[in-house]
DSSP file (Angstrom, degrees, kcal/mol; ACC not computed):
  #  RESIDUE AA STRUCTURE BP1 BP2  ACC     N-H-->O    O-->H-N    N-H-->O    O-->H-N    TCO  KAPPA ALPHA  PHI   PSI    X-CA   Y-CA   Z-CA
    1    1 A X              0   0    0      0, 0.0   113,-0.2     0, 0.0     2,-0.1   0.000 360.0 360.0 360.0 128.6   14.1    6.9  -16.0
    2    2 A X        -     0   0    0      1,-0.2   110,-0.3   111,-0.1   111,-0.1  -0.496 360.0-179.3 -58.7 134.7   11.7    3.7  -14.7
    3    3 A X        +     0   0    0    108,-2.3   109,-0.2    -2,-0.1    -1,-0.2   0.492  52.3  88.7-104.2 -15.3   12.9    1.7  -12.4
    4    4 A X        -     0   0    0    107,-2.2     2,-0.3     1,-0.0     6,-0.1  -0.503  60.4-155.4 -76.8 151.2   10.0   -0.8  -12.0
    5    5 A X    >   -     0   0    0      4,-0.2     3,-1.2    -2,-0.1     2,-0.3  -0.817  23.1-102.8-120.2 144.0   10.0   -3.6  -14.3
    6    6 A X  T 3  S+     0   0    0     -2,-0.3   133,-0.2     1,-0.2     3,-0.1  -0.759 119.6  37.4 -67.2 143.2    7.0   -6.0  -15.6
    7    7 A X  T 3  S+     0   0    0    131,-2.4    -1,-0.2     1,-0.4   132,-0.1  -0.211 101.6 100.9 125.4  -6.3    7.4   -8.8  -13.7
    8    8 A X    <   -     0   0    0     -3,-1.2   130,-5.1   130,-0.2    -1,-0.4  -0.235  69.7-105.5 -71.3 159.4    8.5   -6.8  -10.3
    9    9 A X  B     -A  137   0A   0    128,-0.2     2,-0.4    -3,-0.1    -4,-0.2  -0.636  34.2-104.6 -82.7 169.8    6.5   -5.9   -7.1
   10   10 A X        -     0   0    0    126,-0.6     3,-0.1    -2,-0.2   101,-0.1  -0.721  43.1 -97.5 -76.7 140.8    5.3   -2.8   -6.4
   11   11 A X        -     0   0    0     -2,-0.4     2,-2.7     1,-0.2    17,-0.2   0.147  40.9-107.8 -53.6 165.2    7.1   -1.0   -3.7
   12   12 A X        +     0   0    0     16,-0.1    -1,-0.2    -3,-0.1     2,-0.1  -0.317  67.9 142.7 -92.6  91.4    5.3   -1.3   -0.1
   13   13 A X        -     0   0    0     -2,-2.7    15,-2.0    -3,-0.1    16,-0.8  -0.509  41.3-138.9-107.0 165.5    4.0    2.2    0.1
   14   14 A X  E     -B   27   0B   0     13,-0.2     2,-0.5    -2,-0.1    13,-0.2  -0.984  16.9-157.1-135.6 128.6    0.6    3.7    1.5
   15   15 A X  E     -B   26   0B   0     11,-1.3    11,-1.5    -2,-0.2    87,-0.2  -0.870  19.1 -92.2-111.9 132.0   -1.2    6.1    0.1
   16   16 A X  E     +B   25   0B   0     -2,-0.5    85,-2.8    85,-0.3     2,-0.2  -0.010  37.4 170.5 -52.3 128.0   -3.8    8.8    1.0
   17   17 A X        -     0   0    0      7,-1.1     2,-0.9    83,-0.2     7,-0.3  -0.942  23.4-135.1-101.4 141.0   -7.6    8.3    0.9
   18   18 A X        +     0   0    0     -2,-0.2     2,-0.6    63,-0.2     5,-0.2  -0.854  26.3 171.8-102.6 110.7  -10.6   10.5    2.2
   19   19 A X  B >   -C   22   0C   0     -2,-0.9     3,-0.5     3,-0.6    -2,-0.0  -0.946  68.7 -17.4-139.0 136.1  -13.0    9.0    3.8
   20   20 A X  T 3  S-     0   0    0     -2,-0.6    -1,-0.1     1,-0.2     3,-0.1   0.593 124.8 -54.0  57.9  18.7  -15.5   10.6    5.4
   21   21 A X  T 3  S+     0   0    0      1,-0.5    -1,-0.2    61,-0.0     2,-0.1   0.336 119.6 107.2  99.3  -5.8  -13.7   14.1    5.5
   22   22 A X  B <  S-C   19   0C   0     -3,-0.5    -3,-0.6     1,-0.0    -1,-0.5  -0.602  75.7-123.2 -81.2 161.4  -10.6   12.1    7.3
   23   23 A X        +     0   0    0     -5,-0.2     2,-0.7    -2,-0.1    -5,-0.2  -0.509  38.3 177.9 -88.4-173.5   -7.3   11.3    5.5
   24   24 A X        -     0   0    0     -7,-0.3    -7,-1.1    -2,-0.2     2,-0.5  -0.994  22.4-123.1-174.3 156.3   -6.9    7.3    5.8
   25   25 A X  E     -B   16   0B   0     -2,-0.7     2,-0.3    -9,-0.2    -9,-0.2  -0.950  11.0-137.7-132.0 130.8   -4.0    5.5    4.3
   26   26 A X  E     -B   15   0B   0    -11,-1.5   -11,-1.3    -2,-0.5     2,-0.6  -0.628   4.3-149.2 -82.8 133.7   -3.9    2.6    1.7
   27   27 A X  E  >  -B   14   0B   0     -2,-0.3     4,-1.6   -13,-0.2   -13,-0.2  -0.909  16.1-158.9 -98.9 124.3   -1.6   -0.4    2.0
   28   28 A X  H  > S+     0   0    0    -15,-2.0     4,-0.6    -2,-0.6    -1,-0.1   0.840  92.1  49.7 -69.3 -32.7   -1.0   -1.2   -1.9
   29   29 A X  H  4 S+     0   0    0    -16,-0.8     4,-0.4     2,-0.2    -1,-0.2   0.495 113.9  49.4 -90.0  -4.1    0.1   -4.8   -1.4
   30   30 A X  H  4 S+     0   0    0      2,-0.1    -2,-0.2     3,-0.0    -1,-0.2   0.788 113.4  46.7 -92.2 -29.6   -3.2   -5.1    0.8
   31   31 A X  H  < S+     0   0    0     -4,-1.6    -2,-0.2     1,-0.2    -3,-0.1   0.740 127.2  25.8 -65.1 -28.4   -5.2   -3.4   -2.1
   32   32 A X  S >< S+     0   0    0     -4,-0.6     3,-1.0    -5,-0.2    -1,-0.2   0.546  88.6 119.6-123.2   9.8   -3.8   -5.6   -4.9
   33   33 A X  T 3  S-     0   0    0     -4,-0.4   102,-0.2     1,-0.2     3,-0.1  -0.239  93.8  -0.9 -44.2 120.1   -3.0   -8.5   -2.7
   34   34 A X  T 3  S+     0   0    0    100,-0.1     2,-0.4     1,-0.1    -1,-0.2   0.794 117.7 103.6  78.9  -9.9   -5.3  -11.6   -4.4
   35   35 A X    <   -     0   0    0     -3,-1.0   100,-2.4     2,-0.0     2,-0.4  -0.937  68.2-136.5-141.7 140.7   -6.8   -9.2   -7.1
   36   36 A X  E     +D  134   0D   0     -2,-0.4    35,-1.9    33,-0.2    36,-1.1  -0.836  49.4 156.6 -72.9 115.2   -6.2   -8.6  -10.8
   37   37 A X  E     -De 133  72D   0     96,-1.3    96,-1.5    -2,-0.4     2,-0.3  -0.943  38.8-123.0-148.3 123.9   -6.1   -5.1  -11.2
   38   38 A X  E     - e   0  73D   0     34,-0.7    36,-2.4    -2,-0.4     2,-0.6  -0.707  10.4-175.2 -79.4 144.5   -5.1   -1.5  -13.0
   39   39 A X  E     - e   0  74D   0     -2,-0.3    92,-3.2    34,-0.1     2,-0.4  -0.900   1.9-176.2-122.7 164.2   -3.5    1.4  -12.1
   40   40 A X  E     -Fe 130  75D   0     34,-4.0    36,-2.2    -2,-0.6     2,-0.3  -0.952  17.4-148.2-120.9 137.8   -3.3    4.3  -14.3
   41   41 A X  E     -Fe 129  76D   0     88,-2.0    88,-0.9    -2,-0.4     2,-0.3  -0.731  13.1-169.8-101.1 170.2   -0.8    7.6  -12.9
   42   42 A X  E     - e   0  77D   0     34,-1.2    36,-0.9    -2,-0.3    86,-0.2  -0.865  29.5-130.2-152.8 111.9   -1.8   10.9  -13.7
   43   43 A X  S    S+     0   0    0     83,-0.4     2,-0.2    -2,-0.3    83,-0.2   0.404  87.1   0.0 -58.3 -20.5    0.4   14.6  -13.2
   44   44 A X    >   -     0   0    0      3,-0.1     3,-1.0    81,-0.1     6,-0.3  -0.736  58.6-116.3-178.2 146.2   -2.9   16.2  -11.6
   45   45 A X  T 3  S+     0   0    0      1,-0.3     6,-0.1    -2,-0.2    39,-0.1  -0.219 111.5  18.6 -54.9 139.3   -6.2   16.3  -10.4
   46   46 A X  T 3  S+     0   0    0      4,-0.2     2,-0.3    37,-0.1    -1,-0.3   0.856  87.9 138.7  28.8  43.3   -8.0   19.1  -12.9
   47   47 A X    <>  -     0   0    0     -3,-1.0     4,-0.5     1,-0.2     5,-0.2  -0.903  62.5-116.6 -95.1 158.8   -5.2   19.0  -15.7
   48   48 A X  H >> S+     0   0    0     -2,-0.3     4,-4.3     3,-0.2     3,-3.9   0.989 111.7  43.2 -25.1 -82.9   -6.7   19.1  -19.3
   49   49 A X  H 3>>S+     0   0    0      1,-0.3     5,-2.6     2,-0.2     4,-1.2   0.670 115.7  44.7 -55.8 -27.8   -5.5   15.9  -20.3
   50   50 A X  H 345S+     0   0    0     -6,-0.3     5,-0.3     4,-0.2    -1,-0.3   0.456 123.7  36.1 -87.6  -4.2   -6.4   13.9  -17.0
   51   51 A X  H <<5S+     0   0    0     -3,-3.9     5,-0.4    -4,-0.5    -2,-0.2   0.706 124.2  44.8-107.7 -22.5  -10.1   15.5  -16.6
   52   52 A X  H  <5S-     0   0    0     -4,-4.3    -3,-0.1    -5,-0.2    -2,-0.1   0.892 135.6 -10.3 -64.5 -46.2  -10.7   15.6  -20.5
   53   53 A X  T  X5S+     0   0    0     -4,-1.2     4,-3.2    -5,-0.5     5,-0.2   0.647 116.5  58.6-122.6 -50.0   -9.6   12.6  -21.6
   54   54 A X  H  ><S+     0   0    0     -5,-2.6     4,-1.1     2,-0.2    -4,-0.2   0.930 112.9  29.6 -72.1 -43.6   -7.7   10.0  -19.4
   55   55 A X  H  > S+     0   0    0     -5,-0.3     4,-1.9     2,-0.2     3,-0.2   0.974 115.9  56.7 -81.8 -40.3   -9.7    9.4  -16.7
   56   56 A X  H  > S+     0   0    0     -5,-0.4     4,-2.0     1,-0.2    -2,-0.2   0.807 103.6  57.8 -34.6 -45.1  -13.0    9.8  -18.2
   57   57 A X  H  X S+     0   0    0     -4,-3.2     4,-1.9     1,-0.2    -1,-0.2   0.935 109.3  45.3 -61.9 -37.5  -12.0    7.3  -20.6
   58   58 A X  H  X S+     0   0    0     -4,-1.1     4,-1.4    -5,-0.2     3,-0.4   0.985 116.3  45.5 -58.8 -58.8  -11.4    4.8  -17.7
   59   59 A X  H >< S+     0   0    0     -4,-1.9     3,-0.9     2,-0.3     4,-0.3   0.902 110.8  46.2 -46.5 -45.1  -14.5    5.6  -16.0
   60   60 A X  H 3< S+     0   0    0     -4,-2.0     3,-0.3     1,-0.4    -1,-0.3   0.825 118.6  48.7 -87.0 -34.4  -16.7    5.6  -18.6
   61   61 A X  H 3X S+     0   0    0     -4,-1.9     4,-1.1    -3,-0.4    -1,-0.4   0.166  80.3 105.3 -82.5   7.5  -14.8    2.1  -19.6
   62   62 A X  H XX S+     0   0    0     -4,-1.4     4,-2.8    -3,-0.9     3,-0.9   0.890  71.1  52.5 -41.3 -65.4  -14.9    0.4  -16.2
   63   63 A X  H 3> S+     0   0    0     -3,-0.3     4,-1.1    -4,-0.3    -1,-0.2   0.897 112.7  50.1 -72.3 -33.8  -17.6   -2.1  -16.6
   64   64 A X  H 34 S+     0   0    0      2,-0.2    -1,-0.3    -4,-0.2    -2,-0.2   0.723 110.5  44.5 -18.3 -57.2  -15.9   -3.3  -19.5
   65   65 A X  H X<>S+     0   0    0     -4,-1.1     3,-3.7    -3,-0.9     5,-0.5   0.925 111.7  47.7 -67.4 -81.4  -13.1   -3.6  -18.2
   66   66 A X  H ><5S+     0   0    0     -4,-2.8     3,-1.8     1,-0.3    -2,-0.2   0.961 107.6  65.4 -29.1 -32.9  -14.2   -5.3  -14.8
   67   67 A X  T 3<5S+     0   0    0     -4,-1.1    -1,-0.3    -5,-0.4    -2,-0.2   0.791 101.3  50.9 -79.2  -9.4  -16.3   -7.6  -17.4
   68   68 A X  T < 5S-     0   0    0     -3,-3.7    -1,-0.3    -5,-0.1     2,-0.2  -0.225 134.8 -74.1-116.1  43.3  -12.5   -9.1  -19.0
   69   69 A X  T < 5S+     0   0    0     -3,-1.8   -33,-0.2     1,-0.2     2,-0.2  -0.094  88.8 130.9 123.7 -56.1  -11.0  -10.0  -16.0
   70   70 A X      < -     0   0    0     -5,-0.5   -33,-0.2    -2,-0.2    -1,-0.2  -0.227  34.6-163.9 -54.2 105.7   -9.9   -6.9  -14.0
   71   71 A X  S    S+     0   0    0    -35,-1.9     2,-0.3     1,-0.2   -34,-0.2   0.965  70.6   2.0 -55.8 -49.5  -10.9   -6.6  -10.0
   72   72 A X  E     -e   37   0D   0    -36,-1.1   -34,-0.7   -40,-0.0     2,-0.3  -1.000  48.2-138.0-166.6 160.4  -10.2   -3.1  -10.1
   73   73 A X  E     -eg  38  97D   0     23,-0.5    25,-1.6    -2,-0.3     2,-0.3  -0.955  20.5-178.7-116.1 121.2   -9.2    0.5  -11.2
   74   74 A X  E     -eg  39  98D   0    -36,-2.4   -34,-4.0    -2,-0.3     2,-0.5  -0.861  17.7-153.1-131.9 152.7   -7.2    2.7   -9.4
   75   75 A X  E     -eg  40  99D   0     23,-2.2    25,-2.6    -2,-0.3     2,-0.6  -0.977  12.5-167.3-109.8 113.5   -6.1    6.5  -10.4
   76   76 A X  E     +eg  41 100D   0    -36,-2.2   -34,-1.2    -2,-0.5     2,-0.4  -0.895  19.1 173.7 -76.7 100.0   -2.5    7.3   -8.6
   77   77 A X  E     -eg  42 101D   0     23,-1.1    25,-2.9    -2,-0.6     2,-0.5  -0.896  45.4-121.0-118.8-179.1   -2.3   11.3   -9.0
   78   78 A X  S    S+     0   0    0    -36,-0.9     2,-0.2    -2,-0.4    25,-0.2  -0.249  81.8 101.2 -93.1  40.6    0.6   13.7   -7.4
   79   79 A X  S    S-     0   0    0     -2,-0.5    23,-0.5     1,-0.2    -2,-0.1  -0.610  79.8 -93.5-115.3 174.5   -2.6   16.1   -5.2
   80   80 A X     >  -     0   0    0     -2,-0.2     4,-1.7    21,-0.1    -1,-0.2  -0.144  36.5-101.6 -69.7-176.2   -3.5   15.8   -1.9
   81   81 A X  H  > S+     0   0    0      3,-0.1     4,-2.6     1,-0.1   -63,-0.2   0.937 119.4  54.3 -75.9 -29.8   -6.2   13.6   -0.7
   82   82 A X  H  > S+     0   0    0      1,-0.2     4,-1.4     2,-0.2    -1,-0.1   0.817 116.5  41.5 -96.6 -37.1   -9.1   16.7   -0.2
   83   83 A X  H  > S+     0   0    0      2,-0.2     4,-2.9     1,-0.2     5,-0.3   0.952 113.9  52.3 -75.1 -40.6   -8.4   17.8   -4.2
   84   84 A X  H  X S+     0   0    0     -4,-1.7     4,-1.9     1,-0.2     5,-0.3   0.947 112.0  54.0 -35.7 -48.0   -8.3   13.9   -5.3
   85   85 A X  H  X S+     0   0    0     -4,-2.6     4,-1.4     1,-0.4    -1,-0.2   0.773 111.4  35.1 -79.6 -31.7  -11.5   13.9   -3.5
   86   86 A X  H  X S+     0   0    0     -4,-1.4     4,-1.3     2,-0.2    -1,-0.4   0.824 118.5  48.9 -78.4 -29.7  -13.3   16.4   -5.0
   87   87 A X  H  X S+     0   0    0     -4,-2.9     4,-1.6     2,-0.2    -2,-0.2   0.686 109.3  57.7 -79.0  -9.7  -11.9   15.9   -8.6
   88   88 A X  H  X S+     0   0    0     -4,-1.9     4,-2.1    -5,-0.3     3,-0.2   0.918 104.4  55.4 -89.2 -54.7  -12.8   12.0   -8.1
   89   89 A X  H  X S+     0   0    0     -4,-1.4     4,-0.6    -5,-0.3    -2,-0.2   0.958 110.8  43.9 -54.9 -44.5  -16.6   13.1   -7.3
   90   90 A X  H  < S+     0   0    0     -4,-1.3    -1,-0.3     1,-0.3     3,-0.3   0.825 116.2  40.1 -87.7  -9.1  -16.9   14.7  -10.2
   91   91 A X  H  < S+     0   0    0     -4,-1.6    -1,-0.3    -3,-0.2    -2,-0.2   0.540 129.7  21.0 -92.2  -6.8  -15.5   12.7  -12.4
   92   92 A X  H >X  +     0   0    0     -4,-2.1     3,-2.5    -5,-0.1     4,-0.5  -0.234  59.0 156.8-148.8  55.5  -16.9    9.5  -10.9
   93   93 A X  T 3< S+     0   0    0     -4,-0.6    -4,-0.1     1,-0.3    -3,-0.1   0.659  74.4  62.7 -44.0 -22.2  -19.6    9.7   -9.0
   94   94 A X  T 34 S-     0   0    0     -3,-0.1    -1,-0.3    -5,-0.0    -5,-0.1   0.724 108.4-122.8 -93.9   8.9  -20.7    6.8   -9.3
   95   95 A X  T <4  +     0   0    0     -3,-2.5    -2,-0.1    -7,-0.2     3,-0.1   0.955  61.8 138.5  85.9  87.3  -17.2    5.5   -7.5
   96   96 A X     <  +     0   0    0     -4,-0.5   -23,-0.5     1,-0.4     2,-0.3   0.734  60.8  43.9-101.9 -52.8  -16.0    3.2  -10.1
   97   97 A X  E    S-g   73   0D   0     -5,-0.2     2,-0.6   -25,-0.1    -1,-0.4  -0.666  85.5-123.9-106.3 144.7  -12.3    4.0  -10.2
   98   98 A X  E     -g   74   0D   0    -25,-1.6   -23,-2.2    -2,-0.3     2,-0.3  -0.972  21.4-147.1-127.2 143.3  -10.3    4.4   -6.7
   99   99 A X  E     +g   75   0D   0     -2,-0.6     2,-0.5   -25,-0.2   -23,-0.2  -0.592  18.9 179.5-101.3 138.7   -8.7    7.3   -6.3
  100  100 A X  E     -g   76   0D   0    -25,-2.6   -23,-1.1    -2,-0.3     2,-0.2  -0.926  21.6-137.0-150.1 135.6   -5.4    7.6   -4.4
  101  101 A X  E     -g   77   0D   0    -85,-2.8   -85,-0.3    -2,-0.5   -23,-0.2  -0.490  16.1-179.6 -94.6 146.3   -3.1   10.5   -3.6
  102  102 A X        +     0   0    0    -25,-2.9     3,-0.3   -23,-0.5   -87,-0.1  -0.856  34.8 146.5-129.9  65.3    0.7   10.0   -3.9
  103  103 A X  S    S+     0   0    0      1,-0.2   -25,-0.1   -25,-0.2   -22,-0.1   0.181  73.1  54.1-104.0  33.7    1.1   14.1   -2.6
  104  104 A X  S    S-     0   0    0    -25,-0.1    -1,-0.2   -24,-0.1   -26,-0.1   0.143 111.4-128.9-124.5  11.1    4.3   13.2   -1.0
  105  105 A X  S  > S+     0   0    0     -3,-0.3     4,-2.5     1,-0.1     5,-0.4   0.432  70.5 127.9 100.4   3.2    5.8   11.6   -4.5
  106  106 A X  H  > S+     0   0    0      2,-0.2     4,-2.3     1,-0.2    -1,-0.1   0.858  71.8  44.1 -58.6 -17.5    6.7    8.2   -2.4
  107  107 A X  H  4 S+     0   0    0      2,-0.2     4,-0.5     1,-0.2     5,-0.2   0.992 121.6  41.8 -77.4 -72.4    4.8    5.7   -5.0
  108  108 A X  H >>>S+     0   0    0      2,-0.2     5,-2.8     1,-0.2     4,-1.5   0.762 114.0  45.2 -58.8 -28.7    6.2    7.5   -7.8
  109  109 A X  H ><5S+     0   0    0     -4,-2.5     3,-1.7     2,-0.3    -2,-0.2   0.995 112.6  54.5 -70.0 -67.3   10.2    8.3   -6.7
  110  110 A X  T 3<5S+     0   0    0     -4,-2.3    -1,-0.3    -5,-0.4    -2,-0.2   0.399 111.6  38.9-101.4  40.4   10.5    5.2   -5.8
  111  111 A X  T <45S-     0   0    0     -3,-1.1  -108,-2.3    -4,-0.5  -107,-2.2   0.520 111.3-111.7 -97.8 -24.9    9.3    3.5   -9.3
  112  112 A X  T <<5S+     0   0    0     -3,-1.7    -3,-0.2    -4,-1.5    -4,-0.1   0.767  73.9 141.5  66.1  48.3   11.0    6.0  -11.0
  113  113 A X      < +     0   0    0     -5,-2.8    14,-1.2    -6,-0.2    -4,-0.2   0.198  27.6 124.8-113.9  16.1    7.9    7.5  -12.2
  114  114 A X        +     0   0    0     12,-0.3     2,-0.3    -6,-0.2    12,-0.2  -0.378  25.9 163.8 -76.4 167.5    8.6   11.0  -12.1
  115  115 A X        -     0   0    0      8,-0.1    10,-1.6    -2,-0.1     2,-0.1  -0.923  14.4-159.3-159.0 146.7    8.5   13.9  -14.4
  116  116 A X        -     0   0    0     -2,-0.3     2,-1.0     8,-0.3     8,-0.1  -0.270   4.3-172.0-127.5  76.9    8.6   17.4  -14.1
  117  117 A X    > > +     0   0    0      6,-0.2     5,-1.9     1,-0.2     3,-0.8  -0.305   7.7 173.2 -39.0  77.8    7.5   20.2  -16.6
  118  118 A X  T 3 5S+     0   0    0     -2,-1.0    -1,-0.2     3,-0.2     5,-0.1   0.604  73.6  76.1 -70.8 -26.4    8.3   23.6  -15.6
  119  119 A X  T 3 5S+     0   0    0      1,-0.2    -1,-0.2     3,-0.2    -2,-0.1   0.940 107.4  37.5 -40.1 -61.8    7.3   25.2  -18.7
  120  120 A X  T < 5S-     0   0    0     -3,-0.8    -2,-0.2     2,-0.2    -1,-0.2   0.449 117.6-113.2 -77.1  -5.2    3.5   24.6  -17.2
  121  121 A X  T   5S+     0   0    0     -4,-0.4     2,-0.7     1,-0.3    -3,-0.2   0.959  76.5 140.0  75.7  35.5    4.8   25.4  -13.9
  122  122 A X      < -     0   0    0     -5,-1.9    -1,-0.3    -6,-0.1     3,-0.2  -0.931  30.7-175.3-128.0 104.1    4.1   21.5  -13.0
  123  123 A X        +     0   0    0     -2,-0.7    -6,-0.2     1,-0.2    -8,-0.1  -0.001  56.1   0.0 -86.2-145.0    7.3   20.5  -10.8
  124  124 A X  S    S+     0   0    0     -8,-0.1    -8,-0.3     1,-0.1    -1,-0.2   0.004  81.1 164.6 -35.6 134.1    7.5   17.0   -9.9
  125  125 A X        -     0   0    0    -10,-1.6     2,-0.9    -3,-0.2   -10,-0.1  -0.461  45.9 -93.5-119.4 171.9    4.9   14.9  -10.9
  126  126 A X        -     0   0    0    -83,-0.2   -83,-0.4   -12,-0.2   -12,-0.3  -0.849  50.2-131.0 -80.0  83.7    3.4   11.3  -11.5
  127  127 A X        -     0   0    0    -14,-1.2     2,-0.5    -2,-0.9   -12,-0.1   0.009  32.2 -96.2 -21.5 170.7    4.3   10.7  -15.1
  128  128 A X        +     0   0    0     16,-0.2    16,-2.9   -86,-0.2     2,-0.2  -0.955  67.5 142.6-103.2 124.4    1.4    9.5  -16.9
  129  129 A X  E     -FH  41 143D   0    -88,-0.9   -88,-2.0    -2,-0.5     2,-0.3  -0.943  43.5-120.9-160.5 171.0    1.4    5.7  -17.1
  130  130 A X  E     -F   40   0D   0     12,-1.1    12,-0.4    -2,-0.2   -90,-0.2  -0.893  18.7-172.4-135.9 114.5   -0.4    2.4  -17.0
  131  131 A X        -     0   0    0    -92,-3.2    10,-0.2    -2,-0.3     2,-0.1  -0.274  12.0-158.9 -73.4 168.9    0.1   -0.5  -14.6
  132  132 A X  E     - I   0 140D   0      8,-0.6     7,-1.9     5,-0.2     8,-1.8  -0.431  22.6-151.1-110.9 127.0   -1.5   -3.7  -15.0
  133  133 A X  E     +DI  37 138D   0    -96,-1.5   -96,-1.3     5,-0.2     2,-0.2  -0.069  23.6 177.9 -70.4 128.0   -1.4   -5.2  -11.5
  134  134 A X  E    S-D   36   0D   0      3,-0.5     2,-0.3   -98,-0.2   -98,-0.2  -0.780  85.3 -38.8-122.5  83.0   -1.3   -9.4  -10.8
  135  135 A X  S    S-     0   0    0   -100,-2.4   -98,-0.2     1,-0.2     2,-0.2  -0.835 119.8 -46.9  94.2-158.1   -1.0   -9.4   -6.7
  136  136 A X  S    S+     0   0    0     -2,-0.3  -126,-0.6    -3,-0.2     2,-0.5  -0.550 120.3 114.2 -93.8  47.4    1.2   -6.6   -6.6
  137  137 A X  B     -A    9   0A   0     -2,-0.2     2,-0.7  -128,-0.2    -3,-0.5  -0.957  66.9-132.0-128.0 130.7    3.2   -8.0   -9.1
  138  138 A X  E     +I  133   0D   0   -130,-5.1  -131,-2.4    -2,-0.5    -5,-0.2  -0.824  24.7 175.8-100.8 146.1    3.1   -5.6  -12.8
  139  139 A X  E    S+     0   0D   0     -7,-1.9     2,-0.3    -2,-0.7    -6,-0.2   0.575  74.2  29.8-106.4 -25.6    2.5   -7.9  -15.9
  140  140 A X  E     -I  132   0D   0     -8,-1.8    -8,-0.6  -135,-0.1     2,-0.3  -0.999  58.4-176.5-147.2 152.9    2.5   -4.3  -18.2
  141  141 A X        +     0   0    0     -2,-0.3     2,-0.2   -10,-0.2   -10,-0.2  -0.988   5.2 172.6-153.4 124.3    3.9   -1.3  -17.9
  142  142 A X        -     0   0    0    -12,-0.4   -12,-1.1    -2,-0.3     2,-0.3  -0.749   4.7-177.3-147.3 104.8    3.2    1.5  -20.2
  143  143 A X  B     -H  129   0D   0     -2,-0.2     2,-0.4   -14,-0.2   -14,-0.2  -0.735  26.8-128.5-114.6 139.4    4.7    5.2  -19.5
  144  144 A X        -     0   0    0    -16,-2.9   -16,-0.2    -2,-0.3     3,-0.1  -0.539  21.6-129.2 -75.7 134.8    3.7    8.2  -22.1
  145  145 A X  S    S+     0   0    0     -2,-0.4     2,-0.1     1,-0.1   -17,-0.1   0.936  87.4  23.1 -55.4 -89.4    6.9    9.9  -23.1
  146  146 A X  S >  S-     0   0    0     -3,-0.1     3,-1.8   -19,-0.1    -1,-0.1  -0.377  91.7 -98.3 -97.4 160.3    5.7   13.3  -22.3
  147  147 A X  T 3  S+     0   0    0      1,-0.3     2,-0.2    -2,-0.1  -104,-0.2   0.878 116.7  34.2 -30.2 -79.0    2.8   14.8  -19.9
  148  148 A X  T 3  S+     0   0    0   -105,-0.1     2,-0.5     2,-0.0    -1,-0.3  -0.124  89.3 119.7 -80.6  43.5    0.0   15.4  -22.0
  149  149 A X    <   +     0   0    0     -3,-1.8    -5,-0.1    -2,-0.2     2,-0.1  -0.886  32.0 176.7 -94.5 124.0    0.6   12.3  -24.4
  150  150 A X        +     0   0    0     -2,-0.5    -3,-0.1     1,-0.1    -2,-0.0  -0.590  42.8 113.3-119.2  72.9   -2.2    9.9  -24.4
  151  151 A X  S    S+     0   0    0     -2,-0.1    -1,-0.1     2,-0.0    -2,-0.0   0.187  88.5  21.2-146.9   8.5   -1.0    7.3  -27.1
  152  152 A X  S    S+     0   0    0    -10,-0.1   -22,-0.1    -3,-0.1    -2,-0.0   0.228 109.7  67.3-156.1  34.8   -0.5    3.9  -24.4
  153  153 A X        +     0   0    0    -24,-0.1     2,-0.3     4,-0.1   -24,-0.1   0.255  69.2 111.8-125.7  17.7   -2.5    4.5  -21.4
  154  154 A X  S >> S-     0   0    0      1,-0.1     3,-2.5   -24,-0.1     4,-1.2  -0.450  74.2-118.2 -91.1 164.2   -5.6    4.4  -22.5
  155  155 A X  H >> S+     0   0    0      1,-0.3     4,-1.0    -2,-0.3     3,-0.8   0.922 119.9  55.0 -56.5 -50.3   -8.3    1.7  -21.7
  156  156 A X  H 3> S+     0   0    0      1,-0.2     4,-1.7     2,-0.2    -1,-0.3   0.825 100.7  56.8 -64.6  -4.1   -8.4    0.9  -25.0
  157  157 A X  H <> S+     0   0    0     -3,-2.5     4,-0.8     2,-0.2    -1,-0.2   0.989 111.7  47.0 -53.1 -58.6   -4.6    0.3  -24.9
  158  158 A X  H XX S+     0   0    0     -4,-1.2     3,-2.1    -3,-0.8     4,-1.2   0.939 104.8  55.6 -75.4 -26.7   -5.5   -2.2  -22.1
  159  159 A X  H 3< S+     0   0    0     -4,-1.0    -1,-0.2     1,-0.3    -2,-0.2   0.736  94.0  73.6 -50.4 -29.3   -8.5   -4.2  -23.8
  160  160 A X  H 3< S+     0   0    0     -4,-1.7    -1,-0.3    -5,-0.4    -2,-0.2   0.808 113.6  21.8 -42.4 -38.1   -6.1   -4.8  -26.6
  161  161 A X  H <<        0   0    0     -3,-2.1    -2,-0.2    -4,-0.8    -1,-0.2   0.715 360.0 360.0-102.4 -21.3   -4.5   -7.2  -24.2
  162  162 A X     <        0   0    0     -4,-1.2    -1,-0.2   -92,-0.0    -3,-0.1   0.509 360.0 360.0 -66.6 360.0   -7.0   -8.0  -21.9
């Protein structure tokens, strides 16, 4: 069950970055502080649905996106930073989207943004969902019923609104 609401903050978590072969930690209310923003979560780094379809579509839609408003795009998934960081190169090299590991679950647990599918042998997770971010404040909130459902987190889901 969600517990974050549109019009709520986001909790004050930090979340793992690599940079430069360190881990490094993200303040979220310093990251969306001032800035218009998405984030989209995702159940793993190198699943089908999040290297096939879901993130590519973001990337690929990024300037677009930036070009109706949006400061920035961020990918939440449930890896560590070292896997983010390599599935983040290849899927965006050209650093479009920032990528941030939630591999201790805090972002999602305490949104109520978990999910787990044991069937795929994928325990807890990030649900797959789509923020969009005012401040740290969410104005939409759009969570897929199941894991590999892509049917209201995709960009064009947000350009519809934008």
């Amino acid at each position: 069950m969600t517990r974050i609401r549109v019009g709520e903050r986001v909790p004050p978590i930090r979340l793992g970055r690599l940079h430069e072969g360190f881990v490094t930690s993200q303040s979220l209310e310093t990251l969306f502080q001032g800035r218009r923003g998405i984030v989209i979560g995702v159940p793993g780094a190198f699943t089908p649905v999040c290297t096939g379809s879901h993130v590519p579509d973001f990337v690929e839609r990024a300037p677009q996106l930036k070009a109706s408003g949006f400061d920035f795009i961020a990918c939440i998934a449930s890896n560590d930073p070292w896997a983010l960081d390599l599935w983040s190169r290849q899927l965006d090299p050209e650093g479009r989207l920032i990528f941030l590991s939630d591999g201790n679950l805090e972002f999602v647990r305490k949104t109520g943004l978990t999910r787990s599918d044991p069937d795929q042998f994928l325990g807890e997770r990030c649900r797959r969902f789509m923020m969009i971010l005012n401040g740290a404040v969410v104005e939409k909130l759009s969570v897929e019923a199941e894991l590999a459902a892509l049917t209201c987190t995709r960009s064009a889901d947000v350009l519809l609104d934008a």
